[in-house]
Each structure stands twice: as structure tokens, then as C-alpha cells.
C-alpha positions as CSV (number, residue, x, y, z in Angstrom):
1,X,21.8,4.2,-138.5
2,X,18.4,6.2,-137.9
3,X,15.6,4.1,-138.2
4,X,12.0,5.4,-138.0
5,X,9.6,4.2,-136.0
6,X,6.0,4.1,-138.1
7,X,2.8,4.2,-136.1
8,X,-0.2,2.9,-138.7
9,X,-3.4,3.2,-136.7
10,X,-6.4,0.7,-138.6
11,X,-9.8,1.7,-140.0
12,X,-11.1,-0.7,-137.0
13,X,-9.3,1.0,-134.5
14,X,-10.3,4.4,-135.6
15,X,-14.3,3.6,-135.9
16,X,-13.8,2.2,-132.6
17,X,-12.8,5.1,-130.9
18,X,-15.2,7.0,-132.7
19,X,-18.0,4.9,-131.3
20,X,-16.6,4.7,-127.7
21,X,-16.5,8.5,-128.1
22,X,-20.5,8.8,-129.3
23,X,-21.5,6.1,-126.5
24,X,-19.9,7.7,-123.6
25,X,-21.3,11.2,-124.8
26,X,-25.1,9.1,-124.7
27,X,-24.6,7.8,-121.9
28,X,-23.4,10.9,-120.3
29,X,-27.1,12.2,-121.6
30,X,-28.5,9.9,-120.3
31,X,-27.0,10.3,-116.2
32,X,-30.1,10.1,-114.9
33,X,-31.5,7.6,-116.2
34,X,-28.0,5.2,-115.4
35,X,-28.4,6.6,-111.7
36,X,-32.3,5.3,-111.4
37,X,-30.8,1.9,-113.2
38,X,-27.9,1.5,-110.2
39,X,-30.5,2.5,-107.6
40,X,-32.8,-0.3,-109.1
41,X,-29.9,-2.8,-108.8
42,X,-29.3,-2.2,-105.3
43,X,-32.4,-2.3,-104.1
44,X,-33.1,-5.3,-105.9
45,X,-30.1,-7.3,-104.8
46,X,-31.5,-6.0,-101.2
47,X,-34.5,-7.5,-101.5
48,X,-34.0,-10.7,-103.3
49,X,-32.7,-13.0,-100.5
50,X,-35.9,-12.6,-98.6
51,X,-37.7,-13.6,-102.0
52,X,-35.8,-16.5,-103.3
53,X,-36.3,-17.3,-98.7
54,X,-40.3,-16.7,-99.9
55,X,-39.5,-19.1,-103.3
56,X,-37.8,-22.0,-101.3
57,X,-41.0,-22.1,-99.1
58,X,-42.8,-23.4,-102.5
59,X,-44.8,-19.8,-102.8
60,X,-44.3,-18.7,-106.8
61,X,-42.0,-15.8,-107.4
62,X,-44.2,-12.9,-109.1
63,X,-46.1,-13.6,-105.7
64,X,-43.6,-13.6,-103.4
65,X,-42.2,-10.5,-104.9
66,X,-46.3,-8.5,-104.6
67,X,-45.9,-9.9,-101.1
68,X,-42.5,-8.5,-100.2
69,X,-43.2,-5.2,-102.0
70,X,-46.5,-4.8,-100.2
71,X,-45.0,-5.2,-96.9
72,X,-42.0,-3.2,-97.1
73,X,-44.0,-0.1,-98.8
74,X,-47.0,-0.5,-95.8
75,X,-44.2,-0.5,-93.1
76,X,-42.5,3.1,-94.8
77,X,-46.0,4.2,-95.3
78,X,-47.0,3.5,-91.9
79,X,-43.7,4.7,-90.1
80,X,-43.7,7.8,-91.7
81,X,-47.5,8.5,-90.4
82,X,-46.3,7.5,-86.8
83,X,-43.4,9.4,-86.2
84,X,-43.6,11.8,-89.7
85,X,-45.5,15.0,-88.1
86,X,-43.5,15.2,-85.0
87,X,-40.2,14.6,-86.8
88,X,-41.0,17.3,-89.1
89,X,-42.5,19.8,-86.9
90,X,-39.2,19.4,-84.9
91,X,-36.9,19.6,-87.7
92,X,-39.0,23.0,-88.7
93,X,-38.8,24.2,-85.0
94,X,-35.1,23.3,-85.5
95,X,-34.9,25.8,-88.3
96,X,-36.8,28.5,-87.4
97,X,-34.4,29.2,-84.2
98,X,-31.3,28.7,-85.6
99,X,-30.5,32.4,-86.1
100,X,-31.1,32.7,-82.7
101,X,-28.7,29.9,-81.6
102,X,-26.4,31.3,-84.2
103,X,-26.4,34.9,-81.7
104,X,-26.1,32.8,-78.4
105,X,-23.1,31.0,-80.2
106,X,-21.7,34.5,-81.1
107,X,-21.9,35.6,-78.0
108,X,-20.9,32.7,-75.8
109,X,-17.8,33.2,-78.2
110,X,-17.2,36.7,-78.2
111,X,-17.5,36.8,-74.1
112,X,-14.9,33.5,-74.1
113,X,-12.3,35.9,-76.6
114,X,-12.6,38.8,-74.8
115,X,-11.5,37.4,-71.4
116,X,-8.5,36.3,-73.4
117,X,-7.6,39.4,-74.1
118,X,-9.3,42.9,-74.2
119,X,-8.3,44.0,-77.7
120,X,-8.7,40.6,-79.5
121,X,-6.8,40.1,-83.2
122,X,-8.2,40.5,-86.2
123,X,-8.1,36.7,-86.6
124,X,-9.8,35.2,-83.4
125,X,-12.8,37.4,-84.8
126,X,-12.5,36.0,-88.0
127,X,-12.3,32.3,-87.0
128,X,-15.1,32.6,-84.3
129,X,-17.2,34.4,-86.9
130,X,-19.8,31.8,-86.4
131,X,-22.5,33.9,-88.5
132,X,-19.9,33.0,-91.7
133,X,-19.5,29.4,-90.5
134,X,-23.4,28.6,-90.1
135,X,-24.1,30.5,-93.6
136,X,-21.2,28.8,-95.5
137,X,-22.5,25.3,-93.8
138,X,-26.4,26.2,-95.4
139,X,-24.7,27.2,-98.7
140,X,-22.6,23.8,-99.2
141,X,-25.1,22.1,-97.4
142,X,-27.6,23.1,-100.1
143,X,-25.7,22.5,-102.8
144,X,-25.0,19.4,-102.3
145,X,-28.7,18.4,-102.1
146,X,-29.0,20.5,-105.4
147,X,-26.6,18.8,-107.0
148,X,-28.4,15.5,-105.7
149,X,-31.5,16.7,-107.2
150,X,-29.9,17.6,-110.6
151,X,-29.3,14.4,-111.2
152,X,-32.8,12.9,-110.7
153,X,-35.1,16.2,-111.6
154,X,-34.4,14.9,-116.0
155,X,-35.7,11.6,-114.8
156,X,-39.6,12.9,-113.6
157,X,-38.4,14.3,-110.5
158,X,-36.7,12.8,-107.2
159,X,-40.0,11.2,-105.2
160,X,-41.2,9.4,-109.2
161,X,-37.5,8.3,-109.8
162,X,-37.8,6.6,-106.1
163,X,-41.4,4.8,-107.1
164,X,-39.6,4.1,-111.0
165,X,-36.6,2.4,-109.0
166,X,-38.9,0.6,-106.9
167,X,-41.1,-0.3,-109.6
168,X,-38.0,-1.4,-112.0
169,X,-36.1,-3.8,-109.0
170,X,-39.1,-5.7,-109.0
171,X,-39.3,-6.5,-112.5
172,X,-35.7,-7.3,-111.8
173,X,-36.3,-9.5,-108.9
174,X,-39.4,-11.2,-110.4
175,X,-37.5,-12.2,-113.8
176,X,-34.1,-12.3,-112.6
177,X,-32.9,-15.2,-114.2
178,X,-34.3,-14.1,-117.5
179,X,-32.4,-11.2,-117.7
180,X,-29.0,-12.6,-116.7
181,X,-29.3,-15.2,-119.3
182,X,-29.8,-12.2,-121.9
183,X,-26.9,-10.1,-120.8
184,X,-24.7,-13.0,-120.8
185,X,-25.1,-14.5,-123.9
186,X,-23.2,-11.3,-125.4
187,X,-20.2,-12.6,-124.2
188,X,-18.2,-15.1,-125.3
189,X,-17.4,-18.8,-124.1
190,X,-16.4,-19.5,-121.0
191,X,-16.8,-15.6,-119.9
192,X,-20.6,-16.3,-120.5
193,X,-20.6,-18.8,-117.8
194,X,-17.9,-17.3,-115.6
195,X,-20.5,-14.3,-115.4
196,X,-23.5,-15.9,-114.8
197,X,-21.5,-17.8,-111.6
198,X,-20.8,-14.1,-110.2
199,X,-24.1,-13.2,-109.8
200,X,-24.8,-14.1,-106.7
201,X,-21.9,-13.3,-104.8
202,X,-22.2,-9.8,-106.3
203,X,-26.0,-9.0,-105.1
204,X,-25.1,-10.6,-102.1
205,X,-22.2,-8.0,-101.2
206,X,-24.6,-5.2,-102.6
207,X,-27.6,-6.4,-101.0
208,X,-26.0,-6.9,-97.4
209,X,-24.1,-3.6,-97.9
210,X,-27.5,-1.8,-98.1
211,X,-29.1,-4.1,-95.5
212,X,-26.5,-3.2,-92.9
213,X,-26.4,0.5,-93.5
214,X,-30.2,0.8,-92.8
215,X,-29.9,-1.1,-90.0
216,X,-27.0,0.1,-88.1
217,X,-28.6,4.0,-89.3
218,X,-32.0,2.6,-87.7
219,X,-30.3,1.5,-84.8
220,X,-28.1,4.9,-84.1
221,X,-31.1,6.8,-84.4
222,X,-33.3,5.2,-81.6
223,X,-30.2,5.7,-79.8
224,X,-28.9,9.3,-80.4
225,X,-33.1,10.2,-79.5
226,X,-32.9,8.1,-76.3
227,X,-29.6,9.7,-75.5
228,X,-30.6,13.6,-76.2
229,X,-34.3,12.8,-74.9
230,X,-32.0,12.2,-71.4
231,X,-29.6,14.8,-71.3
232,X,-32.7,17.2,-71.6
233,X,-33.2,18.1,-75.3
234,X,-36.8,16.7,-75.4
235,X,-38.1,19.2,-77.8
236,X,-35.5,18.5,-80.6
237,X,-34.5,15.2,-79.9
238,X,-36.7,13.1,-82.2
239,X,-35.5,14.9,-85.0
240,X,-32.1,15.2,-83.9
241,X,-32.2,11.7,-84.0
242,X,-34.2,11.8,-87.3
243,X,-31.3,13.3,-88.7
244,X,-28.3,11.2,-87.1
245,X,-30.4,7.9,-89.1
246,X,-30.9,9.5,-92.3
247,X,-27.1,11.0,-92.3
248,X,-25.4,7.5,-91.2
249,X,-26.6,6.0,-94.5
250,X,-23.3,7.8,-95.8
251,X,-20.5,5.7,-93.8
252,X,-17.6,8.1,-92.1
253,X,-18.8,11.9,-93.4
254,X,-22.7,10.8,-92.1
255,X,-22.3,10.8,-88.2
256,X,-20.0,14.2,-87.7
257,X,-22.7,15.5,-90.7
258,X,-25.5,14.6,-87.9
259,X,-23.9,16.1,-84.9
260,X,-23.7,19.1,-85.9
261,X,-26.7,20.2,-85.5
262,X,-27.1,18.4,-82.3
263,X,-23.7,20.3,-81.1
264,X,-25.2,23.4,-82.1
265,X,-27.8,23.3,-79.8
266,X,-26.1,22.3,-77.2
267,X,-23.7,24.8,-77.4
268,X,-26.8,27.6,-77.5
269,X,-28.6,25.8,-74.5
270,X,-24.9,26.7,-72.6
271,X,-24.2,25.0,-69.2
272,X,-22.2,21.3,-69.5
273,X,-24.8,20.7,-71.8
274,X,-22.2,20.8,-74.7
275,X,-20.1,18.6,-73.0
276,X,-22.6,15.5,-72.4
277,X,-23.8,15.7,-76.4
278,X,-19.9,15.7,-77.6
279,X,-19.9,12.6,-75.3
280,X,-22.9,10.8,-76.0
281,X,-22.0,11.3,-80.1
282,X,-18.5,9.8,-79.4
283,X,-19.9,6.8,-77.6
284,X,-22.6,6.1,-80.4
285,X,-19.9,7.0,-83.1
286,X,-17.5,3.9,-81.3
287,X,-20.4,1.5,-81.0
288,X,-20.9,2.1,-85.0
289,X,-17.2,1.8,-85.9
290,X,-16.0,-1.7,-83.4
291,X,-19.4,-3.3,-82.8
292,X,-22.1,-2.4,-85.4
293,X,-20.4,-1.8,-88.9
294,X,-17.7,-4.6,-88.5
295,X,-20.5,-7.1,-87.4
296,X,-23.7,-5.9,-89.5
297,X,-21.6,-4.4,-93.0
298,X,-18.2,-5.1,-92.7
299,X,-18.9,-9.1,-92.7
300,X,-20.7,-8.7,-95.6
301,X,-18.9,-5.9,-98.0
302,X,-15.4,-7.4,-97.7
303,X,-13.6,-3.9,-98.7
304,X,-10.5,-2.3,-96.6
305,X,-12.2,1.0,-95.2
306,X,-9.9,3.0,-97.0
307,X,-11.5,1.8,-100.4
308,X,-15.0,2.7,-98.7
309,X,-14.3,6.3,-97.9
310,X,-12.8,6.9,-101.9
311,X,-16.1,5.4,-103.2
312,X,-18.0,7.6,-100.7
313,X,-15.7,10.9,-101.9
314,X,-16.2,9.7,-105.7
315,X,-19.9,9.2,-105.1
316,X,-20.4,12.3,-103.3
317,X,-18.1,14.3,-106.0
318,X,-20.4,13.2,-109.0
319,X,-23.9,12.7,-108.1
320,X,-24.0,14.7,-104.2
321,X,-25.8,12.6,-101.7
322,X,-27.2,9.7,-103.8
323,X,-23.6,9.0,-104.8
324,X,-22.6,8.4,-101.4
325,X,-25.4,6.1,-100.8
326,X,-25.1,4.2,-104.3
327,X,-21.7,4.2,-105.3
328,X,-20.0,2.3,-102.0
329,X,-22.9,-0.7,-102.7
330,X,-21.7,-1.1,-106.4
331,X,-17.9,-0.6,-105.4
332,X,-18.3,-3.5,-103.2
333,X,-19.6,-5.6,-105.8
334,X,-17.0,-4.8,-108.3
335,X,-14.3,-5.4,-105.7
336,X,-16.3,-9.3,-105.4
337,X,-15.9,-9.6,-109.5
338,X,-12.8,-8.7,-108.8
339,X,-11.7,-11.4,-106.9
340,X,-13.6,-14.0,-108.1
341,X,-12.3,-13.4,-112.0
342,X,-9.1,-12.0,-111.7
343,X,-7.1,-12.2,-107.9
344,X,-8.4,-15.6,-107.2
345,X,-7.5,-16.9,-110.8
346,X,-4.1,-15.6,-110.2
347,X,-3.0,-16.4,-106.9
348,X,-3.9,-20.3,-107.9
349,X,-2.1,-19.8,-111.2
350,X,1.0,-18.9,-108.8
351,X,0.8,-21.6,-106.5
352,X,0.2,-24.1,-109.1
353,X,3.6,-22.5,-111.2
354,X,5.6,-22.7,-107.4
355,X,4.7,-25.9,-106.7
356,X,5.8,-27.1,-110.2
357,X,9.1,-25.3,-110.0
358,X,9.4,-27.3,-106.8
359,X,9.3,-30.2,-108.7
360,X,11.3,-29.7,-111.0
361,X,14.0,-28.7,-108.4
């Protein structure tokens, strides 16, 4: 006997599918401003430890928050005017003869394949074509940072979202407690509470996520400028090393993105030169991987690598480079809700389940 399945779909189910549909189209209209709202959050759960630290010591909260503000703006303002001009008049030195280590490249390369053979294929020509390399390394380069810029330009532009995001994690920081009490009561008894609990061990994995990465990219780059400044590349090596900080914000793609350049000189400048930067990039990339990131981010994010490198693909796939700097922080504090709500709850539930079968037997 045949029997037919029906499949009766509710007016409830169908207005909510319309309104899911509306709300993701609004929101997806409103990118930019979600991207200046998750760079708010993770600079606010950076900064808040040091002023609930400034709160304990009896100093009121809106103060301590002016305080910490003030100081970490007048430090930026005042490291940029140190070391600023001649990082940027490097960088632009960098720039302007890069054709010309582009031709020594060419060359070097051209003399090394015609000692292999006289008559050299079709293909060693086209994979040493380092005119087409370079130029397809500017192109994606560039569109990456265009595709960063995209999504901050509908906001007011990328350097007024930064000051917005700044200006918005304080408000956060300042009146914390105010808005977690008015984003939880949406929810429902006990999630209300349950949520208000995960707080703080979320903006602590976000916060120290953040934390480490501008430390251990503060660190590589005094190093990678010591480093070059002694194997001889005086002229280029403070923004060499400029570039090595700002590029290790982005954990596994960052350092081989900031050697390049370095390698590329090297290779121009000819001699073992090469030789001693590939060496001096692989020590500092070992120090970063054993010693820096397990003991200044690793302690504190609490996410298997292989999850850190998809959120830094996904991150870098939908928003360019402030994905890869944003999404990792907020992955790692979904992976801590994660835990605390549903892997936790579980493996207890199981215990508790095993030990009453035990029991019973």
C-alpha cells in the first residue's frame, strides 16, 4: 500500500524565513559597519584587563578608561614620529628600485639557465620569468589591500573607521556591564545567565589573542632590523623590519609575506648575501612558532593551529587583510563559548550517565 508522505509548512515558519532572508540581506548592507563593530569588540576586550587592573586600584572607570586611552594613543602618536620618516622613506626607496632588482634578478637567473644548457626550454624561461612573478605579486598584492579598503571606504574611510572603533571600544569598556545586562535579558531563563557567565572568558581569549600578536609582531621586528642591519642591509633594514611587524599580525601567511621583500633584495645585492637572509628569516620564523606564539598567544587562544589558519583563510577570503587580523580573535572566542555551553556540558552529562550505568551494574 502507497502511502503519501505530506509536507505542510506553517504561516510561522514561512514569515520566519522571510524575515531571516530580509535580515541577512541588511546586514549584508550594512558589512561595514558589522566589520567596525567586531574591530570595536577586539580592541575593547584588549584593553579592558588593564582597566578593570586601573578599577581595582579604587580609580573610577570613565577615568581609568581617559587614562588608558590617552596613553596608548600618545605612545602610537609618538612612535610613529620617532621611527615614521625613516620607515617610510625606506619603504619608498624600497619601491622606487625594485624594477631595478627585478633586472639583477633576471639576469642572475638568465646567466644561472644558460650555463644549464645553451638552448634553454621554453619552460625554464617561463618559470624564471621573474618580471611576470614580481607584477603578478603587485597585482594580488593590491588587491587584496583593495578589497580591505572596500570594506571600510562605506563606513567614512579606513583612518575615521580606525578613530570610530577606537572611539566605540571605549564606550564599550567604560559601560561594559550596562550593555551585557541589555543584550542578555533577550534571552531566556537560565541562557540569560549562562551568557552573562561567558563574558569574561570570551574577551579574555580575544583580548590575549590580540595582545600576543602585537607583541610577538613587535618583537620580530626589532629583530628581523637587528638581523639585516648586520648582515649589511643598513639602508633598507628598518623598513624591512617595518614590514616583517606589520605582516606577522596575520599568523602563518604574515612572515613568508614579509620576507619576500627582504629575499628580493638579497638576491639583487648577489654574493652569499641570499643565503644569510633565508637563514636569519628561518631562525626568527622558529623562535615565533616554539618559543613566542606557544608562550605569548597560544596559552591564551586555546585553538588547535589547524583551526587558526581556516579562520585566517576565511578572514582573508571575505574582508582581505582586516579579516585576517579580526576574524582569528573572534574565532577564538567562539571556540571558548563553545566549550563552556556545549563540550563541557556534555562531557559531564557523560560521565555522570557512565558512572550511573556503573551502578546499576
Amino acid at each position: 500500500m502507497n502511502s503519501e508522505r505530506q509536507i505542510s509548512i506553517s504561516i510561522s515558519t514561512v514569515l520566519l524565513l522571510i524575515v531571516g532572508f530580509f535580515t541577512i540581506l541588511i546586514l549584508w548592507q550594512l558589512r561595514g559597519l558589522l566589520v567596525l563593530l567586531m574591530v570595536s569588540v577586539v580592541l575593547a576586550a584588549s584593553i579592558a584587563p588593564v582597566v578593570n587592573w586601573a578599577e581595582s586600584m579604587e580609580v573610577p572607570r570613565w577615568i581609568a578608561v581617559i587614562i588608558v586611552y590617552s596613553l596608548l594613543i600618545a605612545g602610537v602618536t609618538g612612535l610613529a614620529f620617532v621611527i615614521g620618516p625613516p620607515v617610510f622613506e625606506q619603504i619608498e626607496q624600497l619601491l622606487r628600485e625594485l624594477p631595478l632588482f627585478s633586472e639583477s634578478i633576471s639576469s642572475i637567473i638568465e646567466d644561472f639557465a644558460s650555463s644549464l644548457s645553451q638552448n634553454p626550454p621554453d619552460w625554464v624561461e617561463r618559470l624564471f620569468d621573474t618580471k611576470s612573478i614580481t607584477s603578478w605579486v603587485i597585482r594580488s598584492s593590491q588587491q587584496l589591500l583593495l578589497r580591505s579598503y572596500s570594506i571600510t571606504k562605506g563606513v567614512l574611510g579606513a583612518v575615521v573607521s580606525l578613530i570610530l572603533a577606537l572611539f566605540i571600544s571605549g564606550y564599550m569598556v567604560a559601560d561594559s556591564q550596562t550593555l551585557i545586562n541589555s543584550l542578555v535579558q533577550f534571552f531566556p531563563q537560565p541562557w540569560n545567565q549562562r551568557l552573562e557567565a561567558q563574558v569574561v572568558p570570551v574577551s579574555l581569549r580575544m583580548g590575549g589573542y590580540l595582545r600576543g600578536r602585537i607583541l610577538v609582531s613587535l618583537i620580530l621586528g626589532v629583530a628581523t632590523t637587528a638581523g639585516l642591519s648586520l648582515l649589511g642591509l643598513q639602508d633598507f633594514s628598518l623598513g624591512l623590519g617595518a614590514i616583517a611587524a606589520v605582516t606577522n599580525l596575520i599568523p602563518f601567511i604574515g612572515p613568508l609575506l614579509g620576507a619576500i621583500p627582504a629575499l628580493i633584495v638579497a638576491i639583487a645585492k648577489g654574493g652569499w648575501l641570499f643565503l644569510w637572509v633565508l637563514i636569519l628569516y628561518y631562525i626568527i620564523q622558529n623562535v615565533e612558532t616554539y618559543v613566542l606564539d606557544p608562550f605569548l598567544v597560544g596559552s591564551s587562544v586555546g585553538v588547535h593551529p589547524l583551526y587558526q589558519l581556516l579562520s585566517v583563510l576565511v578572514g582573508l577570503q571575505l574582508l582581505g587583510i582586516i579579516g585576517a587580523l579580526i576574524v582569528p580573535p573572534w574565532f577564538a572566542g567562539g571556540s571558548a563559548l563553545v566549550e563552556d555551553l556545549y563540550l563541557k556540558p556534555k562531557l559531564i552529562a557523560e560521565r555522570k550517565e557512565a558512572i550511573a550505568a556503573a551502578n546499576t551494574d
